[in-house]
C-alpha positions as CSV (number, residue, x, y, z in Angstrom):
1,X,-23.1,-4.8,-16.4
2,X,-20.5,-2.3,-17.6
3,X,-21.3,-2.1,-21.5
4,X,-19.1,-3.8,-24.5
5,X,-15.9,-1.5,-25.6
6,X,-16.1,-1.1,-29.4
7,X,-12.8,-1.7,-30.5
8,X,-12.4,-2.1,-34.3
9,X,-15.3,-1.7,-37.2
10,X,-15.0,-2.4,-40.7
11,X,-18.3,-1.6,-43.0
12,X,-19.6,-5.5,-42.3
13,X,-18.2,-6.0,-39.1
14,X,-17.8,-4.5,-35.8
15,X,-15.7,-6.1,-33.3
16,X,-16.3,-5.5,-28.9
17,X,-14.3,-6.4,-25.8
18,X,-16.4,-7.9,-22.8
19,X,-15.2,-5.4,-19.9
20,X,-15.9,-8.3,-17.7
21,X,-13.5,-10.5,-19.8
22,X,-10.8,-8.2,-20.1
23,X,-8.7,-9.4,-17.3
24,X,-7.2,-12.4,-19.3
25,X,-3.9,-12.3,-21.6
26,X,-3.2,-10.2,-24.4
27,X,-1.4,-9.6,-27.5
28,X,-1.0,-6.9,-30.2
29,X,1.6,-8.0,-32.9
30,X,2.3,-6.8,-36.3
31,X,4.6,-5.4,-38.8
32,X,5.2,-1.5,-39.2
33,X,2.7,0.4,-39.9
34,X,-0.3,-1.9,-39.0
35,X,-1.8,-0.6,-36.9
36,X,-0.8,-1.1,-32.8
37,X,-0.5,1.6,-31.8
38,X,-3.5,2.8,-32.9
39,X,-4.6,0.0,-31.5
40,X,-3.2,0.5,-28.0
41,X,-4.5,4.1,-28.0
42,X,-8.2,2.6,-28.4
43,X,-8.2,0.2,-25.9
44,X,-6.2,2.8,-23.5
45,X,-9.3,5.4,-24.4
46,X,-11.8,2.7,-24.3
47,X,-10.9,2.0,-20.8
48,X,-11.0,5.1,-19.5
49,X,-14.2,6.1,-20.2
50,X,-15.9,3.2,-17.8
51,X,-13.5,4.8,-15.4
52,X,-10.7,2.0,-15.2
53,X,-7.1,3.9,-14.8
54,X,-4.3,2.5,-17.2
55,X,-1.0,2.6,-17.5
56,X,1.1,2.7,-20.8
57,X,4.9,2.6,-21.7
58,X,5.3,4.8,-24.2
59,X,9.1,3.9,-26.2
60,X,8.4,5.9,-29.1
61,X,7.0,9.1,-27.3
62,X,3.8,9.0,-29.5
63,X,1.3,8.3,-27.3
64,X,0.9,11.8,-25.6
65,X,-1.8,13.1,-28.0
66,X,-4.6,11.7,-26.1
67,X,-4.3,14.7,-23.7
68,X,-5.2,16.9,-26.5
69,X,-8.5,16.5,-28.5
70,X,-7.9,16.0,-32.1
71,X,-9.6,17.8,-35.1
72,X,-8.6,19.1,-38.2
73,X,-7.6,15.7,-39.8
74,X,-8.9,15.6,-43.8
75,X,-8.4,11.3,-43.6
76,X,-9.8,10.6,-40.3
77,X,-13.3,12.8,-41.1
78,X,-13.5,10.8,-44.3
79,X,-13.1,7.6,-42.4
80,X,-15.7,8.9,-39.8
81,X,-18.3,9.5,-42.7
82,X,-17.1,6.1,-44.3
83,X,-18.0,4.2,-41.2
84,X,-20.7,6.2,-40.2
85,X,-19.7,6.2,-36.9
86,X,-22.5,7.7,-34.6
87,X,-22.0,10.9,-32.0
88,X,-18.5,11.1,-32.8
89,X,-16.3,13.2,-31.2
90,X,-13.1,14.6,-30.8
91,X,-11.9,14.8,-26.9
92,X,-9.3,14.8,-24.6
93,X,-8.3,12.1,-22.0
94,X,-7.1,12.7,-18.4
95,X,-3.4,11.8,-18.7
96,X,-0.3,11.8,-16.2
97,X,3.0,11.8,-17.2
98,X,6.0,9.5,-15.5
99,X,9.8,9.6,-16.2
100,X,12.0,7.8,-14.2
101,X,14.7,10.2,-15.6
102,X,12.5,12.7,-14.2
103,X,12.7,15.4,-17.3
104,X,9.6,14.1,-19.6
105,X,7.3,14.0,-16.4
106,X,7.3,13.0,-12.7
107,X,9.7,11.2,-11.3
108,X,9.3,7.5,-10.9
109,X,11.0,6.4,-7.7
110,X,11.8,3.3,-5.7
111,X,13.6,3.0,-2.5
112,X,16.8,0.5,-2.5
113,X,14.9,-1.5,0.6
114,X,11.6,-1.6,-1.4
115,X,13.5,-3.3,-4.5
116,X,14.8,-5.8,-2.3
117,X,18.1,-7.7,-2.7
118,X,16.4,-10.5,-5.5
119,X,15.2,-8.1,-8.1
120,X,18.9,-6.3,-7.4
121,X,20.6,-9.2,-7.8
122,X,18.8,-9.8,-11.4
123,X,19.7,-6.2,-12.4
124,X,23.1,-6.9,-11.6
125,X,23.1,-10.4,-12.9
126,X,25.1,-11.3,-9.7
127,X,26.0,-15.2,-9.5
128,X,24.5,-17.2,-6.9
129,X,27.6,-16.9,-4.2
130,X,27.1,-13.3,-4.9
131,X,23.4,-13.0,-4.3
132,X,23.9,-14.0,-1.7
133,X,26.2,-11.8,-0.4
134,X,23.5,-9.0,-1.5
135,X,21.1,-10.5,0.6
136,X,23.4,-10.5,3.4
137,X,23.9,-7.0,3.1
138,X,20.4,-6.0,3.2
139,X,20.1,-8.5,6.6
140,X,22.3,-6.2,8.1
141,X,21.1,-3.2,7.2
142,X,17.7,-4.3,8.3
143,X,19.0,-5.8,11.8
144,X,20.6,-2.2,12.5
145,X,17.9,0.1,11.2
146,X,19.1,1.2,8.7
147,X,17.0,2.2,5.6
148,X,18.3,1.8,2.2
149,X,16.7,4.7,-0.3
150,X,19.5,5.3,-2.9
151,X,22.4,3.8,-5.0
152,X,25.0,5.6,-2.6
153,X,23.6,4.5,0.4
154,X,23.6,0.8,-0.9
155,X,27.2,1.3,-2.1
156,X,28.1,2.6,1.4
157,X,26.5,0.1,3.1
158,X,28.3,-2.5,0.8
159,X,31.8,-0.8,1.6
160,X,31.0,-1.3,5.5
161,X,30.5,-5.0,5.1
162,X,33.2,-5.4,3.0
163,X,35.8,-3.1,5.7
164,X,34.1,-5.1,8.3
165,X,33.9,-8.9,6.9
166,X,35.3,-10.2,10.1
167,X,33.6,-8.2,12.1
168,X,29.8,-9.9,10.5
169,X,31.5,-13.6,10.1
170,X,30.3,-15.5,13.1
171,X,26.8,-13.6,12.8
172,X,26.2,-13.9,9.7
173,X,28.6,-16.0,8.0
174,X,31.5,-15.7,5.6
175,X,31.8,-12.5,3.1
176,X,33.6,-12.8,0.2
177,X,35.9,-9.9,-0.9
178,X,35.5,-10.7,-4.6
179,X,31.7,-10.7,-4.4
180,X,31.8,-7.5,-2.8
181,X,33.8,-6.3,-6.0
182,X,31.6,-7.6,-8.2
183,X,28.4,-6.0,-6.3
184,X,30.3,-2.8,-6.4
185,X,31.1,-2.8,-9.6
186,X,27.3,-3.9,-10.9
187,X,26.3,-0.6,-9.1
188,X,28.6,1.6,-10.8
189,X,27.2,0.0,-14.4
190,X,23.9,0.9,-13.6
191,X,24.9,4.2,-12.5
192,X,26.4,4.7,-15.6
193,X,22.8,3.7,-17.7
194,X,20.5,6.5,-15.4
195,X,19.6,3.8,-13.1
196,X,20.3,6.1,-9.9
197,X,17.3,8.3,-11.2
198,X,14.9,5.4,-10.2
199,X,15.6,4.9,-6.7
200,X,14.9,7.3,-4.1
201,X,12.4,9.1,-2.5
202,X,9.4,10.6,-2.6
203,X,8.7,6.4,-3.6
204,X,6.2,5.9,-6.3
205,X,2.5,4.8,-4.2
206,X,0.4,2.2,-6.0
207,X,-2.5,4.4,-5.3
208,X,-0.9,7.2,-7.4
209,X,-1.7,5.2,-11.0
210,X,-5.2,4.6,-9.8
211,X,-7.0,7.6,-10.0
212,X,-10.2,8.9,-11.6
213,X,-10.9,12.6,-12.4
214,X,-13.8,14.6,-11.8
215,X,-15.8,13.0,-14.7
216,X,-15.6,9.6,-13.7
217,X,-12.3,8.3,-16.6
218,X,-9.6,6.6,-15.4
219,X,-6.6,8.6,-15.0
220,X,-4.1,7.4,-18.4
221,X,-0.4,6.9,-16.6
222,X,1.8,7.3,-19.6
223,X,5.7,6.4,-18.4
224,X,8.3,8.0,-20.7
225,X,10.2,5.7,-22.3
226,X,11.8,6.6,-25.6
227,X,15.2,7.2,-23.3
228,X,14.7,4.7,-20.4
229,X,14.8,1.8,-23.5
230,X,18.6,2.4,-23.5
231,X,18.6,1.3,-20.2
232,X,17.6,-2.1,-20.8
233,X,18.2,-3.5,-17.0
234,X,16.8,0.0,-15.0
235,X,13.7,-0.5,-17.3
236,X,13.0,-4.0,-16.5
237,X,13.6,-4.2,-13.2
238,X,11.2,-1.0,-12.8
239,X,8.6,-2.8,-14.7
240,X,9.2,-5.8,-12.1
241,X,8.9,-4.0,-9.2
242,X,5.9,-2.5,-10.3
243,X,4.4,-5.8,-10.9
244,X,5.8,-6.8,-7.2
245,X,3.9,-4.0,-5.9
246,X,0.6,-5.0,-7.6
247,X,0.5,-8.1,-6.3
248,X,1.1,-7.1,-2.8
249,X,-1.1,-4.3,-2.9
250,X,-4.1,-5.6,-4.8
251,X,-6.0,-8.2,-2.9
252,X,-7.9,-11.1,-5.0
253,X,-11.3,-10.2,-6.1
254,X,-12.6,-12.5,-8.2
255,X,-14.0,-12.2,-11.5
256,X,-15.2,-8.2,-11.0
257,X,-17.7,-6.4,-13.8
258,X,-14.6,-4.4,-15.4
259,X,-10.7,-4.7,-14.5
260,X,-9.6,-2.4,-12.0
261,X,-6.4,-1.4,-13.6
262,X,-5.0,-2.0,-17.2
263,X,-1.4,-2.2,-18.2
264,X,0.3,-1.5,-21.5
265,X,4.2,-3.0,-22.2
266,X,5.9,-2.4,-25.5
267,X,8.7,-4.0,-27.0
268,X,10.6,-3.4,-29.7
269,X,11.7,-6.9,-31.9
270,X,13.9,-6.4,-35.3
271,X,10.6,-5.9,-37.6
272,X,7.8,-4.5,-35.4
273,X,6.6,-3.4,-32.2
274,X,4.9,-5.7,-30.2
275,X,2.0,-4.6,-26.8
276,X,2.1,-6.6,-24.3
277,X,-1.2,-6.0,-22.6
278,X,-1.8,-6.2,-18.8
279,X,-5.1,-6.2,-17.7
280,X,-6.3,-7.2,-13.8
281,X,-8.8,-7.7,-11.0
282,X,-6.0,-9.7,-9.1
283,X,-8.8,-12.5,-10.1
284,X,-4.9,-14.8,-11.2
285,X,-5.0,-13.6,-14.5
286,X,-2.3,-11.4,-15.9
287,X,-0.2,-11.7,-18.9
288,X,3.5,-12.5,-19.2
């Protein structure tokens, strides 16, 4: 049995986390200042050690220090001594750095096809008449062979079944010019907020954010997302996706010794920031 994380010590008090019992729900809260990230940087590190990758959205680009090994810090060797914490060490984690932009580290991609015409239609916030029409689209793309990567070719392959409504009618049903307006101009919005950067190819494999290095620690994935947050709809439709892609990738295993991959969501509210932890064996327990 994988041993308890230490997470927190006081001088009285020391508090664990049962590796075992780290797939359920959870929840760092708290005004500025308090703490979380801090936080979310232990548990990241604390993972990694008993090999379990993780994956962290970093909005305030602070969390890339744990690539680096730390030192030279008068407070934290006083709180060191004050705790009397035993064989401790400065180090350095294995980290990986995403951007869907591409610029702050590698590029975070999804194909058009792989994202599918629901999660789309959400980023666009398409009606129902007009989902439906998306859907349609992708049928036909689909029933010709053709694959989907990019904005353009989704916007082009709109156009067609726009040009050629009549053409699709009796197959498919009736195509509505308007909802083809509205799906066309939902595509140029996102363009407009970066979201073209995040689909394409190479596409982003599951695999990929569940590595180990030579040592045995679990690769940190650390997604850039100080600039992706003004993108409100690109960034959660990525992070739906992603979830997509867990569950059809990760079979059910039951209640394992230690998670096999952790994920780290942040969002910002008017006072604080607030982690949203992810942690899962695919044992039916993830956080929302």
């Amino acid at each position: 049995m994988t041993e308890p994380l230490l997470i927190a010590k006081n001088n009285e008090q020391e508090l664990y986390l049962l590796p075992q019992m780290a797939n359920r729900h959870g929840l760092v809260t708290g005004a500025t200042g308090t703490g979380k990230t801090v936080t979310l940087q232990t548990l990241a590190e604390a993972f990694s050690r008993i090999g379990v990758p993780v994956f962290l959205s970093d909005i305030k680009g602070d969390l890339s220090g744990m690539s680096k090994p730390g030192g030279g810090n008068a407070k934290v060797a006083a709180r060191v001594e004050q705790l009397k914490l035993e064989n401790f060490a400065h180090r350095a984690y294995p980290v990986t750095f995403w951007d869907v932009f591409g610029t702050m580290g590698h590029p975070l991609r999804a194909t058009v096809s792989d994202m599918g015409p629901l999660l789309l239609g959400r980023m666009l916030n398409l009606n129902e008449v007009q989902q439906g029409v998306m859907a349609l689209v992708f049928k036909i793309a689909d029933d010709n062979g053709l694959l989907l990567l990019d904005l353009k070719d989704l916007r082009a392959m709109v156009q067609n079944v726009g040009e050629n409504a009549s053409d699709y009618t009796t197959e498919y049903g009736n195509i509505s010019t308007a909802s083809i307006g509205a799906i066309q101009r939902g595509l140029l919005q996102i363009e407009t907020q970066g979201g073209d950067s995040l689909f394409g190819e190479p596409m982003l494999n599951i695999a990929d954010l569940m590595q180990t290095d030579s040592n045995g620690y679990g690769m940190i994935n650390i997604l850039a997302a100080d600039k992706l947050m003004t993108a409100p709809k690109v960034y959660s439709t990525m992070l739906l996706w992603l979830l997509a892609e867990l569950f059809e990738n990760l079979p059910e295993a039951g209640d394992l010794a230690k998670p096999r991959w952790c994920s780290f969501s942040m969002k910002r509210t008017c006072c604080s920031m607030t982690h949203l932890l992810f942690c899962s064996t695919r044992s039916n327990r993830w956080c929302a």
